[in-house]
BASEMAR-415634 format. One record per residue (C-alpha): residue in three letters; x, y, z. Coordinates in steps of 0.2 Angstrom, whole numbers, padded with zeros to 4 digits, always signed. Layout:
ALAXYZ;...
END
This chain:
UNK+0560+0477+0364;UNK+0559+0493+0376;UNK+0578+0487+0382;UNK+0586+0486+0364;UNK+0577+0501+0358;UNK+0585+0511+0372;UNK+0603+0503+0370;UNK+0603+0504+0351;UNK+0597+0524+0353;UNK+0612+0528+0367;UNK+0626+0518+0358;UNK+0620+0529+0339;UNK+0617+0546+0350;UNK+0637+0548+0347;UNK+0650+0552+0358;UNK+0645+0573+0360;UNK+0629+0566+0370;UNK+0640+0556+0380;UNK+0655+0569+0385;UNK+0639+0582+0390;UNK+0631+0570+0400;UNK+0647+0565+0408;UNK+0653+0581+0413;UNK+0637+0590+0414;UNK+0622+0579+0421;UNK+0629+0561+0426;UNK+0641+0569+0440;UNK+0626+0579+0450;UNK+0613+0566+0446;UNK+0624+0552+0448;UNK+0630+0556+0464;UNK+0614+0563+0470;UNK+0604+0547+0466;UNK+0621+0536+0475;UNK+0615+0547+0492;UNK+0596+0546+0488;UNK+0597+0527+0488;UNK+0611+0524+0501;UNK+0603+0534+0513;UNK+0586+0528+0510;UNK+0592+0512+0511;UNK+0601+0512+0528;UNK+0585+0521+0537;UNK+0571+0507+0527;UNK+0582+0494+0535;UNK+0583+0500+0552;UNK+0563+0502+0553;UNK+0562+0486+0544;UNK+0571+0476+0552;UNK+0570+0483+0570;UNK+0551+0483+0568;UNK+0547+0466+0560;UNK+0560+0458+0576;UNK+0549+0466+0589;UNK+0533+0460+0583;UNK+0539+0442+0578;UNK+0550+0440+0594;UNK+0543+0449+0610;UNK+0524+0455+0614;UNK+0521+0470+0619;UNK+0505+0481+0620;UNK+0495+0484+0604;UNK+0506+0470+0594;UNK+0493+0463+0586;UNK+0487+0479+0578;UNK+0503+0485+0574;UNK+0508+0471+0565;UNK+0495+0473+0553;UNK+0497+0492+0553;UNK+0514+0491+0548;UNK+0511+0486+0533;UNK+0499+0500+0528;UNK+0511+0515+0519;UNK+0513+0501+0505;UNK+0494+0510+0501;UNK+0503+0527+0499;UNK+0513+0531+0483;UNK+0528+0539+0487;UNK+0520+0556+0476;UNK+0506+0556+0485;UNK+0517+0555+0501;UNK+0526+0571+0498;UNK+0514+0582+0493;UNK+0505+0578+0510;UNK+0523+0579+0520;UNK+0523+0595+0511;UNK+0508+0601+0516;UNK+0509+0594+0533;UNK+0528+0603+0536;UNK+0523+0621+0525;UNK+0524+0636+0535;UNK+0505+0637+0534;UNK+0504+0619+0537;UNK+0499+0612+0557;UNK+0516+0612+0563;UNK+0523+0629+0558;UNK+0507+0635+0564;UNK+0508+0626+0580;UNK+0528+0631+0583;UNK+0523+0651+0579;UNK+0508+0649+0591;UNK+0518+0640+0605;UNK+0533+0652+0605;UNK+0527+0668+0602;UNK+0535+0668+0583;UNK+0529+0679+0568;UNK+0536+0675+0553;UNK+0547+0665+0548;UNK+0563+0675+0551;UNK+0558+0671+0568;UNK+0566+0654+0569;UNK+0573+0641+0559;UNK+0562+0626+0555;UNK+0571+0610+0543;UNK+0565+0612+0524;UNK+0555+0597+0516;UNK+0562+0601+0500;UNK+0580+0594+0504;UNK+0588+0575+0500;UNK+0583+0575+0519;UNK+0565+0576+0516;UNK+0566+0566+0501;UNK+0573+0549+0511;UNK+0562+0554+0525;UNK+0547+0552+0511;UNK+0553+0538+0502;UNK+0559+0530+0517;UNK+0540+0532+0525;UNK+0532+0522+0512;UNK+0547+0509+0505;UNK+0551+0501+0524;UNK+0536+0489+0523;UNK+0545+0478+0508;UNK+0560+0477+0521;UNK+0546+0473+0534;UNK+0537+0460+0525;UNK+0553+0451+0519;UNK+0561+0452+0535;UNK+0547+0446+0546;UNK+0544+0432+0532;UNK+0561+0427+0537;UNK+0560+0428+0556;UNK+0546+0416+0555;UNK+0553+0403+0544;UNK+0567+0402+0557;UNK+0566+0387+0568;UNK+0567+0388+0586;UNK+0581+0377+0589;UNK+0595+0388+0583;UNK+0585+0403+0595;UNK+0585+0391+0609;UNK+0602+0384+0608;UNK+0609+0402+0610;UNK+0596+0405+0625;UNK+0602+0390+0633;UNK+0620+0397+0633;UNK+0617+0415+0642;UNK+0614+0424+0626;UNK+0600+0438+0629;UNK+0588+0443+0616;UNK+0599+0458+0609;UNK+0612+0444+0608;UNK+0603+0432+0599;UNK+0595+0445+0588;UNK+0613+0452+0581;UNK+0622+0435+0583;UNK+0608+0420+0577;UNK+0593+0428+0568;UNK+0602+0443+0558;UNK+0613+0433+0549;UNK+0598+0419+0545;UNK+0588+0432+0539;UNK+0603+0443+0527;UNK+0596+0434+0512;UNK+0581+0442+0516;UNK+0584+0459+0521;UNK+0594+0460+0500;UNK+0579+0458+0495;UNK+0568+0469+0505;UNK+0582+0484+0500;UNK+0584+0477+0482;UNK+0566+0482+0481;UNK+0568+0498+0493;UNK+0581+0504+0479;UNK+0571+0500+0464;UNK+0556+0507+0468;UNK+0567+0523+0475;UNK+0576+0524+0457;UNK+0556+0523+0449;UNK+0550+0536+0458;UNK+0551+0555+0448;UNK+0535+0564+0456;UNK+0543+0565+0476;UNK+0559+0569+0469;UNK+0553+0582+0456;UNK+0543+0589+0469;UNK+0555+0590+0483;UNK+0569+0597+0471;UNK+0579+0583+0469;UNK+0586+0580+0455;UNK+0590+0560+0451;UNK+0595+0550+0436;UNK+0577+0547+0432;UNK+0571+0566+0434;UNK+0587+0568+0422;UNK+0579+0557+0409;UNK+0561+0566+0410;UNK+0570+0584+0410;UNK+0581+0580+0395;UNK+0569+0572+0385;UNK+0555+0582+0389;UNK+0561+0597+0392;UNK+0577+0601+0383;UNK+0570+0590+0368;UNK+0587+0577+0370;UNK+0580+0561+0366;UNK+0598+0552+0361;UNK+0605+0560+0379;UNK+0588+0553+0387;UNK+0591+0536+0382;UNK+0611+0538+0386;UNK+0604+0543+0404;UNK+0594+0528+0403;UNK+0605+0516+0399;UNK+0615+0520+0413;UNK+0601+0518+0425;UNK+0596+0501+0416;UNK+0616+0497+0421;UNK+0610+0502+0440;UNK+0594+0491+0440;UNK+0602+0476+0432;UNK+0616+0475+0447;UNK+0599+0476+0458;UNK+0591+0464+0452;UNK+0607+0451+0450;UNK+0609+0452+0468;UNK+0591+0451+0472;UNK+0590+0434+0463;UNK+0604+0427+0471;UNK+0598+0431+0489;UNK+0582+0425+0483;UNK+0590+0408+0480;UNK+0600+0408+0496;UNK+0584+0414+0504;UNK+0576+0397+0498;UNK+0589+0385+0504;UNK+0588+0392+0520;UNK+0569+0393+0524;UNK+0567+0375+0516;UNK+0580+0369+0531;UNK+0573+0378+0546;UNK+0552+0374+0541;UNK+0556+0357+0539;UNK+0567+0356+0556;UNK+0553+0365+0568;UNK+0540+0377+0572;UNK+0542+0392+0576;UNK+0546+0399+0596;UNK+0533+0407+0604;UNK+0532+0425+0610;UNK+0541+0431+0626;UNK+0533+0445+0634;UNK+0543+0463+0636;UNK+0539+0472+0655;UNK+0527+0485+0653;UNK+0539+0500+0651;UNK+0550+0492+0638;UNK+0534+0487+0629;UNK+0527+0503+0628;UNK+0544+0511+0621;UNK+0543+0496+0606;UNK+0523+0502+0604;UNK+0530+0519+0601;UNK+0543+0512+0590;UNK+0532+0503+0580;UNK+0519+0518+0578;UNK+0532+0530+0571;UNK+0534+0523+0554;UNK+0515+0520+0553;UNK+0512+0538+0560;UNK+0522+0545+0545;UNK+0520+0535+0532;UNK+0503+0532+0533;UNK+0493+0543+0545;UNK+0502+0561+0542;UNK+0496+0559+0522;UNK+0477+0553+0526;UNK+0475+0567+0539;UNK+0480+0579+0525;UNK+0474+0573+0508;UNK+0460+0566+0518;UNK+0457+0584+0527;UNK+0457+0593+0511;UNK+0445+0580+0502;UNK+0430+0583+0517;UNK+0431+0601+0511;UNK+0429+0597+0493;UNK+0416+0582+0493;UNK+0408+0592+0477;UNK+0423+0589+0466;UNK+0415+0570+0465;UNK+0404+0575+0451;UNK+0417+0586+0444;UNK+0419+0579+0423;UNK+0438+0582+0426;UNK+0438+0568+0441;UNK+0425+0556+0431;UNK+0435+0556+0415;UNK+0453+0554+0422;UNK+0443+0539+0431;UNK+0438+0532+0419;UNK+0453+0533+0409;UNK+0463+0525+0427;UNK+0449+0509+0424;UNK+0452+0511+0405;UNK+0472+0506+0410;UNK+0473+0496+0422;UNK+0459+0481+0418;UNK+0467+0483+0400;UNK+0485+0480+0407;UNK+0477+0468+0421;UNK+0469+0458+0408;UNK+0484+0456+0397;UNK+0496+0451+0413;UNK+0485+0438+0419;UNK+0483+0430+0403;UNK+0501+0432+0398;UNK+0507+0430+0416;UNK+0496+0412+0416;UNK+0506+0407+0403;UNK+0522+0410+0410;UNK+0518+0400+0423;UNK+0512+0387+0416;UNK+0525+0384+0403;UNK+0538+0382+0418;UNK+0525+0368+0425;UNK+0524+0359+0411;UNK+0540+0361+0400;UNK+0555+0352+0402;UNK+0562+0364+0389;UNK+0575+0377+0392;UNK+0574+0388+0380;UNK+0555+0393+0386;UNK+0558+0391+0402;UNK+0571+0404+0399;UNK+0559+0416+0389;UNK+0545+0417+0402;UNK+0559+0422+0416;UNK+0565+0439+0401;UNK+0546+0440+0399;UNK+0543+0444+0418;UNK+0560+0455+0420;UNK+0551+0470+0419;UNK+0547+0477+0435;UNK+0565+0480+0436;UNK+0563+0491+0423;UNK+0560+0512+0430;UNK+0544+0520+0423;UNK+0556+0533+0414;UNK+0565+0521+0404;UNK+0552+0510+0400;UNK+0543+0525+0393;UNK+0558+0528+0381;UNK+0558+0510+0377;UNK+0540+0510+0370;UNK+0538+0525+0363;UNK+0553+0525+0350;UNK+0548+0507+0343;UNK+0528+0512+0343;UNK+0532+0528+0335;UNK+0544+0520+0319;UNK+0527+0509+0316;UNK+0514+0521+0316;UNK+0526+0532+0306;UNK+0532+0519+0293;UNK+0512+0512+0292;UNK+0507+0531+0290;UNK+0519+0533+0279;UNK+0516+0519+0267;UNK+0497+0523+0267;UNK+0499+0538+0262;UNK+0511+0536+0247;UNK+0500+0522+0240;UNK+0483+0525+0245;UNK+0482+0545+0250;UNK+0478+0540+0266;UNK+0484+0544+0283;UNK+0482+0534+0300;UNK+0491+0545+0312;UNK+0499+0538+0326;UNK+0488+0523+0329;UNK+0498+0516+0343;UNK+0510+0529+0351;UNK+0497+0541+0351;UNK+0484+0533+0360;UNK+0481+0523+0377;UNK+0489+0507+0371;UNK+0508+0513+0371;UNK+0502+0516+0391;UNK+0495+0499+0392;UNK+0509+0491+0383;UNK+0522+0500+0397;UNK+0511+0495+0412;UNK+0508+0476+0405;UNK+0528+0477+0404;UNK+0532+0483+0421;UNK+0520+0473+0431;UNK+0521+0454+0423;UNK+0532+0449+0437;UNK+0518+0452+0449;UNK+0507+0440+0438;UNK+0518+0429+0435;UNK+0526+0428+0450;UNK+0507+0426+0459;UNK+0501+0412+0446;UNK+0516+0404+0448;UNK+0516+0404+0466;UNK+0497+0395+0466;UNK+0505+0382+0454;UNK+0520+0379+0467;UNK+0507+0372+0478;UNK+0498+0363+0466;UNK+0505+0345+0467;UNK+0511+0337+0449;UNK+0503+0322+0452;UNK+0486+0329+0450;UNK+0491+0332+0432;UNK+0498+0313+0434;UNK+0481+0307+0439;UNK+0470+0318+0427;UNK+0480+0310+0412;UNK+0478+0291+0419;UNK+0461+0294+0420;UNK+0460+0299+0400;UNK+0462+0317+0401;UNK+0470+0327+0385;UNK+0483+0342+0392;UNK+0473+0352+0387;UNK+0457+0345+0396;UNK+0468+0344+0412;UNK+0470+0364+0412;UNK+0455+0367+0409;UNK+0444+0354+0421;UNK+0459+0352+0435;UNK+0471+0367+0435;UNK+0460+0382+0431;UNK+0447+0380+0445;UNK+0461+0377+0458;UNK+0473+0390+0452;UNK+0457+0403+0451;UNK+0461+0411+0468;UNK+0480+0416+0462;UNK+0473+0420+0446;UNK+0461+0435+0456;UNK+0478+0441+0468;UNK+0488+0444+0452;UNK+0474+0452+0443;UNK+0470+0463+0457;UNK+0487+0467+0461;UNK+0493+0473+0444;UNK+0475+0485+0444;UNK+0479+0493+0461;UNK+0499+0495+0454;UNK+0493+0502+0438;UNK+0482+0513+0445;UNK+0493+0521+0456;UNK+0511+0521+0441;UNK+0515+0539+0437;UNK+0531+0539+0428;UNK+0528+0527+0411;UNK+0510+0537+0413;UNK+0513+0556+0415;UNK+0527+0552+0398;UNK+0516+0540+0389;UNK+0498+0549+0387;UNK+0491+0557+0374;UNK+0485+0574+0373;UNK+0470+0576+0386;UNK+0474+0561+0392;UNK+0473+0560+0411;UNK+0471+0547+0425;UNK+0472+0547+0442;UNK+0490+0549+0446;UNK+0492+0561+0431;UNK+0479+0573+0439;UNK+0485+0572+0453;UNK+0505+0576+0448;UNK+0495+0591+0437;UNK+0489+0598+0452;UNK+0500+0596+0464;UNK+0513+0603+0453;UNK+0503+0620+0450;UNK+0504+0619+0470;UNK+0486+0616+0470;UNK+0488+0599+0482;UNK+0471+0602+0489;UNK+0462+0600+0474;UNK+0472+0584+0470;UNK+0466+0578+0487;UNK+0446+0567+0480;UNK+0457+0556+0466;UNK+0473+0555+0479;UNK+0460+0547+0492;UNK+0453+0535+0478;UNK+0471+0530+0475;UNK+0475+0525+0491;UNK+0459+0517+0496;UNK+0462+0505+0479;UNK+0478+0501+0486;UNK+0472+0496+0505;UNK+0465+0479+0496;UNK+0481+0471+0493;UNK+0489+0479+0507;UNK+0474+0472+0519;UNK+0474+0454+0509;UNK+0495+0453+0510;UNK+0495+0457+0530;UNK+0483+0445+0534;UNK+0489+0431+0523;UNK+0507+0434+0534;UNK+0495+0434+0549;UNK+0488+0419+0547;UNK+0505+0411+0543;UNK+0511+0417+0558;UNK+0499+0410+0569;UNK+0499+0393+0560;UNK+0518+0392+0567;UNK+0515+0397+0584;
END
């Protein structure tokens, strides 16, 4: 529904719209949204790739740790991210102030020092907080990889920059397609870094036009194209995904995985440095900050402000958790149990949505949600003089509704994982035995597939917790949660008073984080 609602608005917003946007908007925006996610994309990669090879293939001081670190700026929405690099990097902030001390300086006509607020600081933001979904993917692939191929090359004089570039690059491309298709989408969801670091993408366009200059046919133009953008993403995604399949299925069966070969101690130092610098920045730079700011405002915990925009952030995401895991069940199930194509088919549209930008999806609520409650108002009001107002648009469920959208593939995708391993002859058995369907899910399927069932749950709360995009354009008035405060304040420069709800932000999302590390972990040491 949000899809066709957006279409149907850009193909009737008439061709005025279209020729102002392409001469006007599309060409800026366009191009600086190309950059934003080419750029971003070439440095997640190299961090990704580079780290997740070091700490699957070699061992090195402080491995180990790293490892697991690594995965931590997933805690760290990318807005949260720049306000801190923004803090951190301002000419009142530690290194200005350290540069002016060390040298003698003044003001700033003293010397030149780079400015956050640049496409440059933008892909050093994103790029801070994305790399771990190149990470994860990458080093997933790495250790699915037998150790015959690796061994083969060893035994023919290649070195391990040769074998790295020659046999376990290419085995793990699948991979690394969809570590970046992620990288890109997430990059093309994000509107409160890119406002806040002045640049201006196709999804800022949509919240400007909209919002700000009152265009909502131009809006959902913009939007359309980006949907164009996100649908190429997700196509390629999907077929690495598949190719990503065959390959791991052929390399698990064959053998385990090789073990680690030690670096010397100054090449291993140089990959602990190399490993530290993408934790450092995207994960210890904005918890010194927000986290420095926050010990100084320890009061603001009882502040009615903080307690209400909390409650409103539990309000939203058990709400939206709730409904993806019962949807999300059924999903899954259905493509257990059905032989049917045609379902099988809906519950893959049905969990499409991640895909979808916070922006657009906003879009794609609100107009249909807004014709109800004014059609239902309307009719009340002729035939019984009574008016409901705007019942759904105008309240917390057109945010609920977005959120239960976005995040079903996480659900779904959970569940349906925890069913994978779930062997179809337990259904065979429970139904020898005299067991309805029905009775199987309920006596056999539910208590085994309960510890998925809690991972997708948990995981749409913590990502509903920390969305901004489909929030900041969806809330009613005095509506705020956590991420909403937080955008308010940072964007009346006031980033130390949105440090208390950006620490509770980012502690939510440590859980998943902390449970997806050591899951990967644990693999990991199961092969070696």
């Amino acid at each position: 529904m949000p899809l066709i609602a957006i279409l149907c608005i850009a193909a009737t917003g008439g061709t005025d719209g279209w020729r102002h946007l392409l001469v006007n908007v599309l060409p800026r925006a366009g191009a600086q949204t190309l950059m934003l996610l080419v750029m971003t994309g070439m440095v997640t990669a190299c961090f990704g790739i580079l780290t997740a090879w070091l700490v699957s293939t070699f061992e090195f001081p402080l491995r180990r740790v790293l490892s697991f670190a690594l995965v931590l700026p997933l805690a760290i929405p990318s807005y949260l991210a720049a306000y801190a690099f923004g803090e951190f990097l301002d000419f009142t902030g530690p290194v200005q102030t350290a540069v002016r001390t060390l040298f003698g300086y003044h003001t700033v006509r003293d010397y030149w020092f780079p400015d956050i607020r640049t496409l440059g600081g933008a892909v050093l933001v994103l790029s801070s907080v994305l790399y771990p979904y190149v990470y994860l993917s990458v080093r997933a692939a790495f250790g699915l990889q037998g150790r015959f191929a690796t061994d083969a090359a060893r035994t023919l004089g290649a070195g391990p920059v040769r074998i790295f570039l020659s046999v376990q690059l290419p085995m793990a491309r699948p991979a690394i397609i969809i570590g970046l298709a992620l990288v890109m989408m997430e990059t093309l969801n994000d509107i409160g870094a890119v406002e806040y670091l002045g640049v201006r993408t196709l999804t800022f366009a949509i919240y400007e036009t909209w919002l700000n200059r009152g265009n909502l046919a131009g809006a959902t133009q913009i939007a359309s194209v980006l949907v164009i953008i996100v649908a190429a993403l997700i196509i390629i995604e999907r077929k690495a995904r598949s190719r990503q399949r065959f390959a791991a299925a052929k390399s698990t069966a064959m053998s385990q995985r090789f073990g680690l070969k030690p670096l010397p101690a100054g090449r291993g130092w140089v990959a602990t440095a190399f490993c530290l610098l993408p934790i450092l920045s995207g994960f210890i730079i904005p918890v010194l900050v927000l986290g420095g700011y926050a010990i100084k405002r320890l009061g603001a915990l009882a502040d009615p402000k903080l307690v209400k925009a909390l409650a409103h952030s539990l309000e939203v995401s058990l709400s939206a958790a709730l409904i993806t895991l019962i949807c999300g069940f059924i999903f899954a199930y259905v493509q257990r149990v059905s032989t049917s194509s045609t379902a099988r088919s809906a519950s893959r549209i049905g969990s499409l949505g991640y895909g979808i930008p916070g922006t657009v999806l906003a879009i794609g609520v609100l107009l249909p949600l807004s014709a109800f409650d004014n059609a239902l108002d309307g009719f009340l009001r002729f035939h019984l003089n009574y008016s409901t107002g705007l019942l759904l648009s105008g309240t917390a469920f057109a945010i609920i509704y977005a959120h239960s959208v976005r995040f079903m593939t996480l659900a779904e995708g959970t569940i349906d994982a925890g069913f994978q391993k779930l062997s179809p002859h337990l259904d065979m058995a429970a139904r020898t035995l005299g067991r309805s369907r029905f009775q199987t899910l309920i006596t056999v399927l539910l208590p085994n597939i309960r510890p998925a069932a809690i991972t997708a749950a948990l995981l749409v709360f913590i990502e509903s917790l920390k969305e901004l995009p489909a929030t900041i354009m969806l809330r009613p008035f005095n509506f705020n949660t956590l991420a909403t405060l937080v955008y308010e304040d940072a964007s009346r420069s006031k980033v130390q008073d949105a440090s208390i709800p950006a620490l509770i932000i980012i502690m939510a999302g440590l859980i998943p984080v902390v449970l997806v590390s050591r899951s990967l972990d644990h693999r990991a040491d199961d092969g070696r």
